[in-house]
VOBA-1610 file (N, C-alpha, C; in pm, whole numbers, padded with zeros to 5 digits, always signed):
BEGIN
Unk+02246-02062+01905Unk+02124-01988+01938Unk+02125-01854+01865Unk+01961-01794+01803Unk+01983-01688+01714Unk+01884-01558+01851Unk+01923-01472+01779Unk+01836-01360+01857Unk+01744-01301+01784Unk+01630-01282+01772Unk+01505-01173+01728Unk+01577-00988+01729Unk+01597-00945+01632Unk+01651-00807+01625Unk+01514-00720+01645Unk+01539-00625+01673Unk+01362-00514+01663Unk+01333-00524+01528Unk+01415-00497+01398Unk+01382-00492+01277Unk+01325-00653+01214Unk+01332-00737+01304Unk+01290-00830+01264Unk+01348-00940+01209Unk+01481-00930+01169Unk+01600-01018+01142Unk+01628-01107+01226Unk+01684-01250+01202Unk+01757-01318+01319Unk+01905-01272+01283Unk+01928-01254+01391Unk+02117-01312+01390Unk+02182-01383+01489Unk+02320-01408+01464Unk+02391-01486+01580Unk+02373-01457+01715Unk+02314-01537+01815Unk+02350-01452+01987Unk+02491-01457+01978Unk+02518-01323+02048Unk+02634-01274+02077Unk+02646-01226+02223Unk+02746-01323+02315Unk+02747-01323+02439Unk+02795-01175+02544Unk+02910-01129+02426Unk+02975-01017+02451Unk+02896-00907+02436Unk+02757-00857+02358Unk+02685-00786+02405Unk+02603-00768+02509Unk+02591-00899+02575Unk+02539-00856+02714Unk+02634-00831+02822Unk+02744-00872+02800Unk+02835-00862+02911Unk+02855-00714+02941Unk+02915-00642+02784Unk+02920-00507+02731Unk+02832-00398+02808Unk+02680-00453+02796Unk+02590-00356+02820Unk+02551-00343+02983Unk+02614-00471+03042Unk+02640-00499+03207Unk+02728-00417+03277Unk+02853-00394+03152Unk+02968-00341+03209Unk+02971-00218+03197Unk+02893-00180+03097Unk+02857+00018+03057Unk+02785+00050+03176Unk+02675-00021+03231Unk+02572+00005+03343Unk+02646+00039+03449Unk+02738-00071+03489Unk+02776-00078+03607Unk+02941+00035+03632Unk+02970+00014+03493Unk+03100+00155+03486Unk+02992+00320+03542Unk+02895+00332+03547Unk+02837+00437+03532Unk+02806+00471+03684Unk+02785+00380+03772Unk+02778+00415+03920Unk+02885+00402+04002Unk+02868+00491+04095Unk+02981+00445+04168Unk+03019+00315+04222Unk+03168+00316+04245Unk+03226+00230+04282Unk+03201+00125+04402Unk+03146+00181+04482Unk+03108+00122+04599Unk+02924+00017+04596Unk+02927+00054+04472Unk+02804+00024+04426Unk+02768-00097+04352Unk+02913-00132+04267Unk+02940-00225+04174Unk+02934-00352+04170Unk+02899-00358+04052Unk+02897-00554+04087Unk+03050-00576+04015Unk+03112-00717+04099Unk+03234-00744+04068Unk+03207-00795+03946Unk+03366-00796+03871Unk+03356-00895+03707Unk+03274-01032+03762Unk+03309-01129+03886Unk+03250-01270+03869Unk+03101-01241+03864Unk+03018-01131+03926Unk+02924-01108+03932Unk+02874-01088+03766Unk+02924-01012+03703Unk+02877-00959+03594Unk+02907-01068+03493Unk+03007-01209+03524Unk+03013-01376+03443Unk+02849-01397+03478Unk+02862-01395+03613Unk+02691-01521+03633Unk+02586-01437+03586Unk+02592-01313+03597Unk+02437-01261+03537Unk+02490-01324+03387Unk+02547-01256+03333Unk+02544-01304+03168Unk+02520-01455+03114Unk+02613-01566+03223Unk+02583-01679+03224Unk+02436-01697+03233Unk+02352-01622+03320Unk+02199-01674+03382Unk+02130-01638+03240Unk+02148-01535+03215Unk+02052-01468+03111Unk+02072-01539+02992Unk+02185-01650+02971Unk+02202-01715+02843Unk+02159-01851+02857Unk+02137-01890+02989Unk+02077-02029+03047Unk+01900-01924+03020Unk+01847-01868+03080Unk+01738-01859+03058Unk+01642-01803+02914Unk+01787-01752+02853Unk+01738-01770+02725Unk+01759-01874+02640Unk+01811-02003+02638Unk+01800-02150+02594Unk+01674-02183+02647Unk+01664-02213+02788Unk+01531-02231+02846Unk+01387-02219+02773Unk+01399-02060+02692Unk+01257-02064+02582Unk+01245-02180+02511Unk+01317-02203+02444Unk+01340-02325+02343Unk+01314-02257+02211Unk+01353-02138+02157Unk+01290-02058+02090Unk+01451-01960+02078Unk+01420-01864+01964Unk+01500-01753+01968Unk+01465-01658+01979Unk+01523-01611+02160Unk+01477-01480+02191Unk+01480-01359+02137Unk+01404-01277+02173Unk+01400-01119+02094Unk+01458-00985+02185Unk+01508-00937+02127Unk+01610-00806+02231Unk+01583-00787+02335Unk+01421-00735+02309Unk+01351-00726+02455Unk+01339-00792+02606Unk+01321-00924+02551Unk+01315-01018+02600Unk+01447-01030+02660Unk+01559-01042+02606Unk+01675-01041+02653Unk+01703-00936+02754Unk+01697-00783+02714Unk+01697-00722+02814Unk+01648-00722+02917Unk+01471-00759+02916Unk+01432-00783+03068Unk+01472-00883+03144Unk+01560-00996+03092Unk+01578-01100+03165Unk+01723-00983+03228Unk+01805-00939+03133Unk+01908-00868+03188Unk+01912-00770+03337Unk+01778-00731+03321Unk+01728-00655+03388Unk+01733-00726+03553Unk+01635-00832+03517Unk+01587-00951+03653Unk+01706-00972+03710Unk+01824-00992+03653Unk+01927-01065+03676Unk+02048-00952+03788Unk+02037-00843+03735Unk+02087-00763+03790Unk+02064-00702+03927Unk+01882-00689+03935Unk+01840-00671+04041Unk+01821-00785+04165Unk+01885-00950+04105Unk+01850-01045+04164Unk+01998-01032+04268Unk+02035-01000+04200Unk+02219-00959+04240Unk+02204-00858+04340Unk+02131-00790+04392Unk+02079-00683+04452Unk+02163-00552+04372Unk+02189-00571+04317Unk+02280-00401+04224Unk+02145-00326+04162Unk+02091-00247+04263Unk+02006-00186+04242Unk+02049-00069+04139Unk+02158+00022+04195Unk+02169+00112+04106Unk+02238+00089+03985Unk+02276-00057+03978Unk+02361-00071+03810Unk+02196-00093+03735Unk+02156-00135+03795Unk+01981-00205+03703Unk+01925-00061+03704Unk+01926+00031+03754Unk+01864+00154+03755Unk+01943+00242+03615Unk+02057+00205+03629Unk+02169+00254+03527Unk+02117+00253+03376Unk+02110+00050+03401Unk+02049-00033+03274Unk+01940+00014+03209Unk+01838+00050+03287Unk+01702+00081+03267Unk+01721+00224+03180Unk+01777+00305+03239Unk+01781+00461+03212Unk+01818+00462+03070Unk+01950+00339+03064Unk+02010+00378+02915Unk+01906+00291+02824Unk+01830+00217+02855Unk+01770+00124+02777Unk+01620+00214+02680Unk+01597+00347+02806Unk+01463+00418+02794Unk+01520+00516+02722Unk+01643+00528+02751Unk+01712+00617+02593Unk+01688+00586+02495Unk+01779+00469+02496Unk+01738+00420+02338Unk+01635+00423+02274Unk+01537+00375+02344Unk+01376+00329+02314Unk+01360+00506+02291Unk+01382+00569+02327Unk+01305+00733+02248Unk+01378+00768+02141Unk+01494+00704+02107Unk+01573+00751+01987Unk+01510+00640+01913Unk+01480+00528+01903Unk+01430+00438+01815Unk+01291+00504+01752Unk+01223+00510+01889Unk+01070+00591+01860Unk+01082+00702+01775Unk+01176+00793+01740Unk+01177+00865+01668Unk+01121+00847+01511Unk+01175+00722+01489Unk+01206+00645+01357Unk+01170+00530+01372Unk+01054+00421+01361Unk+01037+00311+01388Unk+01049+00202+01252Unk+01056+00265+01144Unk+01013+00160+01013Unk+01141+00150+00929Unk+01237+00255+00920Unk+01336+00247+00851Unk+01417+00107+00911Unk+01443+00099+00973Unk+01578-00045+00984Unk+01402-00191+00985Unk+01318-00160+00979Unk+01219-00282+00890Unk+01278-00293+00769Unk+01191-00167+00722Unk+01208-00183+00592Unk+01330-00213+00505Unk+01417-00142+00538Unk+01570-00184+00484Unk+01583-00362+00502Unk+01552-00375+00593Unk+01561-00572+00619Unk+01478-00622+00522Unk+01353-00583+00499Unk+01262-00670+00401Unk+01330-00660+00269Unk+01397-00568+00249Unk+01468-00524+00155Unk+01582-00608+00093Unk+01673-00674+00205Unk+01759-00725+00240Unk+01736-00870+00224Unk+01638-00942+00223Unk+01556-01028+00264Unk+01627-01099+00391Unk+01638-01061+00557Unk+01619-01083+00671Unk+01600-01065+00777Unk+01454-01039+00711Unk+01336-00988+00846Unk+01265-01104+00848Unk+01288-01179+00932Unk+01247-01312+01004Unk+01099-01275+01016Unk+01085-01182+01112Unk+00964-01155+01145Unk+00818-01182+01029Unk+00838-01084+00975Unk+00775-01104+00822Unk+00772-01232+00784Unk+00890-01313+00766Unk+00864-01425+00724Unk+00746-01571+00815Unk+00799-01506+00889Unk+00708-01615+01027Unk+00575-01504+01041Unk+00521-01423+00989Unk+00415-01321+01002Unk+00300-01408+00923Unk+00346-01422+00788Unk+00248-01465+00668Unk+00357-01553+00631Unk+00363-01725+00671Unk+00441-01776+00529Unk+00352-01812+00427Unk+00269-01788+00435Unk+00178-01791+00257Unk+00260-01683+00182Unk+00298-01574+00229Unk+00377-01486+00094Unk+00540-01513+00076Unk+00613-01509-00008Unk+00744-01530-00079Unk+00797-01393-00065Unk+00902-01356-00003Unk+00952-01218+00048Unk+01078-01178-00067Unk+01072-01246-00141Unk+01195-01216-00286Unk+01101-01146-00355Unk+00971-01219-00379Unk+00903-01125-00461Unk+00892-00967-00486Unk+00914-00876-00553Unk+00891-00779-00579Unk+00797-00726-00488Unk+00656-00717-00553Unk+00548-00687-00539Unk+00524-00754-00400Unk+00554-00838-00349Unk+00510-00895-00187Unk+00629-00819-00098Unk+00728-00766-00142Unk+00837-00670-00072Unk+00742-00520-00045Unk+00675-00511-00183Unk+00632-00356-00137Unk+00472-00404-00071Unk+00419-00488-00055Unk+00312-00548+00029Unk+00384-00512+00188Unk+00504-00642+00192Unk+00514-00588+00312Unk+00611-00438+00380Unk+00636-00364+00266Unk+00687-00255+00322Unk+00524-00159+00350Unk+00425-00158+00269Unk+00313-00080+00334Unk+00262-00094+00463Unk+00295-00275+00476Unk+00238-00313+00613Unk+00331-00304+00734Unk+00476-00274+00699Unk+00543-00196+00838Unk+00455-00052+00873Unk+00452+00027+00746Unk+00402+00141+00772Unk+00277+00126+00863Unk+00199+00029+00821Unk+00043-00015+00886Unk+00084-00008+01014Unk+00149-00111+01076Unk+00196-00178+01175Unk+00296-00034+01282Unk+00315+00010+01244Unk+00363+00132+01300Unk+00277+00246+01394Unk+00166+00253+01258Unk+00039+00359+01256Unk-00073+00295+01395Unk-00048+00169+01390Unk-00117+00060+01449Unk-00073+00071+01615Unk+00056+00037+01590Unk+00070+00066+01766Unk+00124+00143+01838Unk+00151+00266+01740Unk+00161+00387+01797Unk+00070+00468+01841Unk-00067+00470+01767Unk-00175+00602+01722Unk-00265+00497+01725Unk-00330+00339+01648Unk-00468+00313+01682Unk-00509+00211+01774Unk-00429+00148+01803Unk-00447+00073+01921Unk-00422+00166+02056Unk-00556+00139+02166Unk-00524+00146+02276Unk-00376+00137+02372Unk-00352+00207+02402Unk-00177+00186+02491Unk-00179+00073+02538Unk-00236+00021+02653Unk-00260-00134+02680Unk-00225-00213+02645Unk-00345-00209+02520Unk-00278-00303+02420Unk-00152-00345+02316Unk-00147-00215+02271Unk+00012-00221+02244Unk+00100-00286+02291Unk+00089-00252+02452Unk+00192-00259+02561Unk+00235-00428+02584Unk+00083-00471+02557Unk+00064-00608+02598Unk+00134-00655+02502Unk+00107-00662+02369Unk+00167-00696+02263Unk+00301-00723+02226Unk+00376-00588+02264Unk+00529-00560+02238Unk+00564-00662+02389Unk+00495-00684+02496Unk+00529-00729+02577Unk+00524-00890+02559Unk+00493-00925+02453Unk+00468-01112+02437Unk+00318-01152+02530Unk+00242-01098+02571Unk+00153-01126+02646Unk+00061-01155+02644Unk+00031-01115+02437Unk-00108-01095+02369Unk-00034-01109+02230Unk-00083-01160+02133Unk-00052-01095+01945Unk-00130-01065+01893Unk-00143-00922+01824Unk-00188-00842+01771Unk-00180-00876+01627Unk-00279-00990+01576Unk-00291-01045+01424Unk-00293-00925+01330Unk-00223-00901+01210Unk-00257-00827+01037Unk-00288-00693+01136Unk-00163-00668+01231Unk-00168-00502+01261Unk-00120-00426+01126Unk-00038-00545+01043Unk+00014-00468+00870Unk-00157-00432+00777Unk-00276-00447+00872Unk-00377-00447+00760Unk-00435-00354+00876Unk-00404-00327+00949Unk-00508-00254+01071Unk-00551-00123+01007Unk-00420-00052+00993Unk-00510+00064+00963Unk-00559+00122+00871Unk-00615+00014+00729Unk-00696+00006+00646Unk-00817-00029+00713Unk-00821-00047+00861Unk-00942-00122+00916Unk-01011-00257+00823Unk-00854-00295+00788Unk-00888-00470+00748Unk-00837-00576+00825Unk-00904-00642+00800Unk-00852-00800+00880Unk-00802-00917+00762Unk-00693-00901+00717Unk-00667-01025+00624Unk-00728-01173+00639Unk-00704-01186+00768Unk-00729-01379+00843Unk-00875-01400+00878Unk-00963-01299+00846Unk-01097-01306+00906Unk-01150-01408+00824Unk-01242-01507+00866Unk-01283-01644+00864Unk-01383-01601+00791Unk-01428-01714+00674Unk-01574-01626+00574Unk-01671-01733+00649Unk-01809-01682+00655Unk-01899-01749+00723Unk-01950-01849+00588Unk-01910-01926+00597Unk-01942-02017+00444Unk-02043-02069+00408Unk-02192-02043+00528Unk-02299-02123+00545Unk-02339-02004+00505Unk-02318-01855+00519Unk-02373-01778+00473Unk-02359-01724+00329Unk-02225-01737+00271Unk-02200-01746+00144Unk-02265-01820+00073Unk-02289-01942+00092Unk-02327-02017-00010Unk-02512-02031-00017Unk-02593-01956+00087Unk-02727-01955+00075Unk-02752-01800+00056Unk-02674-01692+00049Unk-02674-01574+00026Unk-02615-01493-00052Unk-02470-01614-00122Unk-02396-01482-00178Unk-02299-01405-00074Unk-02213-01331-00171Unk-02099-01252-00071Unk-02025-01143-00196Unk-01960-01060-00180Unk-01937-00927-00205Unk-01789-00929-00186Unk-01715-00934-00274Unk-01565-00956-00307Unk-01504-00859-00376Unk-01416-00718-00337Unk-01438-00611-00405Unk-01488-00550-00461Unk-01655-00534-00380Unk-01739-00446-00445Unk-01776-00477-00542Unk-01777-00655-00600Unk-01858-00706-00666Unk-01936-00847-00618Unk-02069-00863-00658Unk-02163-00924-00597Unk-02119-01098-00621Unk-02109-01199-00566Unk-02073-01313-00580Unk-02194-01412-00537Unk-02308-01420-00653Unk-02438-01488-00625Unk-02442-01617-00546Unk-02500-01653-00467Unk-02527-01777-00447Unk-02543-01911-00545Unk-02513-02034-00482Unk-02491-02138-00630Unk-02613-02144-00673Unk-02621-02186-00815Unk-02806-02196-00861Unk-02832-02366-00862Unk-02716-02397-00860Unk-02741-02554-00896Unk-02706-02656-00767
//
C-alpha cells in the first residue's frame, strides 16, 4: 500500500510513522492519562485496516484523521487533543510555504498528483514541467486567497474537487465543454482570433 504525500508524490506506507506520531502524542500527557503500548498496536492496526478499506492510496490527511478517530475511540481524549495541537502546528509551518516541496517533486518527476490531475500531459517534458510548476503557483493563489474558505475547506477535505484550480486564477477553465452546435452555426474565437463558421 502507497500513501498520497501533501506534495503530491506516492510513497511506501510506512507503519512506524503512525505508531511514532501516537507515541509523541501520548509521551506528551501525563501519565495517568496514557494509552498503553497494546493500545497504541490496535489504533495503528485500525488505521491501517481502514486505510486498505479505501481501496485506494490514502493521503496524509486522510490518514491523520482516521488517526485522530481512532484515538478518541480509545477514549484518550487528551493524547487526541495532544495529536491535534501538534498536527495544527505543522499545518501553520507548512502554510508558510505551500509550493516549494510541489514544485521540487514535479521536478523530480513524483508528484503523482499532477500526474492523475491531467494525464493528457507527459511530466518529463520540459515545457509541461514549467506548465505545471505555474499551475502549483495557480493552485495555491486558488485556495488560499480566491476561493471562498468553504470551499477550499471542502476540497482539501475530499468532499468536493475543485477542477483546473492550476488555471483558476487566470480565471480559466481548461475542461470547459465547447458548445459545438454553437460553433459550427456561429463561429468561435480561439485566441483572439475569429474561427468562421463552415461555408460548405
Amino acid at each position: 500500500m502507497n500513501v498520497i504525500k501533501r506534495n503530491g508524490s506516492e510513497v511506501t506506507f510506512d507503519k512506524a510513522k503512525i505508531e511514532n506520531a501516537i507515541i509523541k502524542a501520548n509521551n506528551s500527557v501525563e501519565e495517568a492519562v496514557r494509552l498503553t503500548p497494546i493500545q497504541i498496536k490496535r489504533i495503528t492496526d485500525s488505521v491501517i485496516l481502514s486505510c486498505e478499506d479505501l481501496g485506494r492510496s490514502p493521503a496524509v490527511e486522510e490518514i491523520q484523521d482516521m488517526v485522530e478517530e481512532h484515538i478518541m475511540q480509545h477514549g484518550a481524549y487528551e493524547v487526541a487533543k495532544a495529536y491535534i495541537t501538534y498536527r495544527y502546528t505543522r499545518s501553520l509551518v507548512r502554510q508558510s510555504n505551500t509550493t516549494d516541496d510541489k514544485i521540487l517533486s514535479l521536478i523530480e518527476l513524483n508528484n503523482e498528483e499532477a500526474k492523475q490531475e491531467n494525464s493528457n500531459k507527459n511530466p518529463i517534458i520540459n515545457s509541461t514541467q514549467r506548465d505545471y510548476m505555474a499551475g502549483e503557483v495557480s493552485k495555491d493563489l486558488t485556495r488560499r486567497i480566491l476561493l471562498p474558505e468553504e470551499i477550499s475547506a471542502a476540497h482539501d477535505a475530499g468532499i468536493i474537487h475543485f477542477h483546473d484550480s492550476d488555471y483558476f486564477a487566470q480565471k480559466e477553465h481548461n475542461c470547459d465543454l465547447i458548445d459545438l452546435e454553437d460553433m459550427l452555426q456561429n463561429g468561435t474565437v480561439i485566441s483572439e482570433t475569429l474561427i468562421e463558421k463552415p461555408h460548405s
